[in-house]
N, C-alpha and C positions, 0 to 999 in steps of 0.2 A: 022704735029706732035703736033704743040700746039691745034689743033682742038681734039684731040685724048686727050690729059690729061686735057682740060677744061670738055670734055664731062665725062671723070673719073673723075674727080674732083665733076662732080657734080650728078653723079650718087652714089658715095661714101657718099656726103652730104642727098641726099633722101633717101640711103639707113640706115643712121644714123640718122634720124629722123623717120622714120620707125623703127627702133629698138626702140629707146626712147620711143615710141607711145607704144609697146609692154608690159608695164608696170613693165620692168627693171630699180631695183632701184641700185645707186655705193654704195659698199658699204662702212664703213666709214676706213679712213685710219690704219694703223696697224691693222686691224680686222684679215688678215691673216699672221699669226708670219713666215713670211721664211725673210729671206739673202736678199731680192730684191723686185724692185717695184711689187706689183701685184695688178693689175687694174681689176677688177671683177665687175661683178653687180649678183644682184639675182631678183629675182621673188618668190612669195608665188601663192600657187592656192590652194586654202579652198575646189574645187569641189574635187580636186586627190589628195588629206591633202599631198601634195608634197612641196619641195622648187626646185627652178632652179638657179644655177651659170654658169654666163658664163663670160667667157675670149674672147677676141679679135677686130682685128682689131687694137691693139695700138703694133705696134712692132709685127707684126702676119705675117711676112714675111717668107717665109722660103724661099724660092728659089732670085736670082737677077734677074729671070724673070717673077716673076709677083705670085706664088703662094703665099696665102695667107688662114686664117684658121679663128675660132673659134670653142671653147673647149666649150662645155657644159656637165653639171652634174644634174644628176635629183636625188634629195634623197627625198625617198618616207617616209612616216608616222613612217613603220615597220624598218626602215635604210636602205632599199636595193638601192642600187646604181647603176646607167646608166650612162656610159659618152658617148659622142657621137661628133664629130668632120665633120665640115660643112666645105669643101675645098671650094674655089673659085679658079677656074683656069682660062686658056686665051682664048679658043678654044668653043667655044657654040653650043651644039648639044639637041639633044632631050632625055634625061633621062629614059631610064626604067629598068626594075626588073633586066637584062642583065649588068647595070652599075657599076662600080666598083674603088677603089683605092688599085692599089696595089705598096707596099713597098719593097723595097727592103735598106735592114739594110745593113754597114757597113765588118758587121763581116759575109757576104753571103747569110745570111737566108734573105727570103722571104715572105712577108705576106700579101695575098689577100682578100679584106675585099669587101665582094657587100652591095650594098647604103643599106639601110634602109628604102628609101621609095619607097613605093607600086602603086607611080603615075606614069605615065606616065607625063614630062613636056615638050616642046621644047621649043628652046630658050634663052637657059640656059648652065650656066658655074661653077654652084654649084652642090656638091653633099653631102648626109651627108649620114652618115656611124657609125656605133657602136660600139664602141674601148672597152668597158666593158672587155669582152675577153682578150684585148692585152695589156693595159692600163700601167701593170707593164713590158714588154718587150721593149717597146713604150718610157719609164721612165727610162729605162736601158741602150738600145743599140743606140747611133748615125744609124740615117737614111743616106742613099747614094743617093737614088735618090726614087721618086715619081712618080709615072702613075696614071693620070687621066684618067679614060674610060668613057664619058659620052655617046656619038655617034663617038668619034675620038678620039686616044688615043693623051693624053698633057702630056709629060715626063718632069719632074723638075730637076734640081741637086740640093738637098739641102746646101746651103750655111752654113761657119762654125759662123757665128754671128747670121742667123734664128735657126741651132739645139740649139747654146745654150740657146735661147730665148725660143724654143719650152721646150728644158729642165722644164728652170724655170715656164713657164706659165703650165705643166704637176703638177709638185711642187707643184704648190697655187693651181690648179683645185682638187687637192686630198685634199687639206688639208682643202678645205671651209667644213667642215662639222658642223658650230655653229649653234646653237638659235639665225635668225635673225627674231625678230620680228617687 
C-alpha cells in the first residue's frame, strides 16, 4: 500500500512538472472575482490568437475513490469559447473513438459525452471530453455518479464536498474571460 501512493506521489509530481513545462502561467490572486479560492493558470498561443485557462488538480476530487479532473477553456480571438474536461480515473485501458464519459445527474437525466480525442492511446486512465454543449447543465444540476469508458467501464459516486468543489471550480472556469497579457 505505501508502494502504491509513493509511486502516485510521484507520478502526480512528474505529472506537475510536466504541466508547468507546458507554458501555464497562475494567474495573479483575485484576478477571478467569485465567493472562493480559484486557482487557475492560462496560457496565450500567438499561432491560434487564443488564450487557455485551466483549473485542476488542487481539490479536483470528485469521487472518495480516486476520480479526479481538470477544466479547461480555450477563448479564441473572435470570443468563441471551448471547455473541455480531462477525467483521470483508476482503471487503465486503451482509448479510442468508442470511449466515453457518461453522467448521470441527480435529478435522473443522463449525459453521454464521447472523448474528443481522435487517437488511439493504451495505457492510460485519462480521457478528455467537450462539455461546451453541457457546460450550463453541468453548473446547474448535482452529478450522482460517473462512468468512465476508456477500454473498462470505472463508475464514481460523486462525493458531496467534490460536487461542491466541482461547482465552484465550473464558477471561475466561466468567469476567466479577461485580458491576460
Amino acid at each position: 500500500m505505501k508502494l502504491k501512493i509513493v509511486i502516485l506521489f510521484i507520478a502526480f509530481q512528474n505529472f506537475s512538472f510536466a504541466q508547468a513545462s507546458l507554458g501555464y502561467k497562475k494567474l495573479p490572486k483575485d484576478f477571478c472575482k467569485v465567493e472562493h479560492t480559484c486557482r487557475a493558470e492560462y496560457k496565450k498561443d500567438d499561432f491560434e490568437n487564443s488564450t487557455t485557462y485551466k483549473i485542476g488538480f488542487y481539490e479536483t476530487m470528485l469521487s472518495k475513490t480516486g476520480l479526479t479532473y481538470i477544466i479547461l477553456k480555450q477563448v479564441k480571438e473572435n470570443k468563441e469559447k471551448r471547455f473541455s474536461m480531462i477525467f483521470f480515473a483508476t482503471k487503465e485501458g486503451c482509448i479510442t473513438s468508442k470511449s466515453y464519459v457518461h453522467i448521470q445527474l441527480k435529478n435522473g437525466e443522463k449525459i453521454k459525452i464521447p472523448t474528443s480525442s481522435p487517437n488511439i492511446d493504451c495505457g492510460t486512465s485519462s480521457i478528455i471530453i467537450d462539455i461546451t454543449n453541457y457546460i450550463d447543465i453541468l453548473s446547474a444540476e448535482p452529478i450522482d455518479k460517473i462512468r468512465i469508458a476508456i477500454e473498462y467501464d470505472d463508475d464514481f459516486i460523486v462525493s458531496e464536498k467534490g460536487q461542491t468543489k466541482f461547482f465552484k471550480n465550473l464558477e471561475c472556469i466561466k468567469k476567466l474571460d479577461l485580458d491576460t497579457k
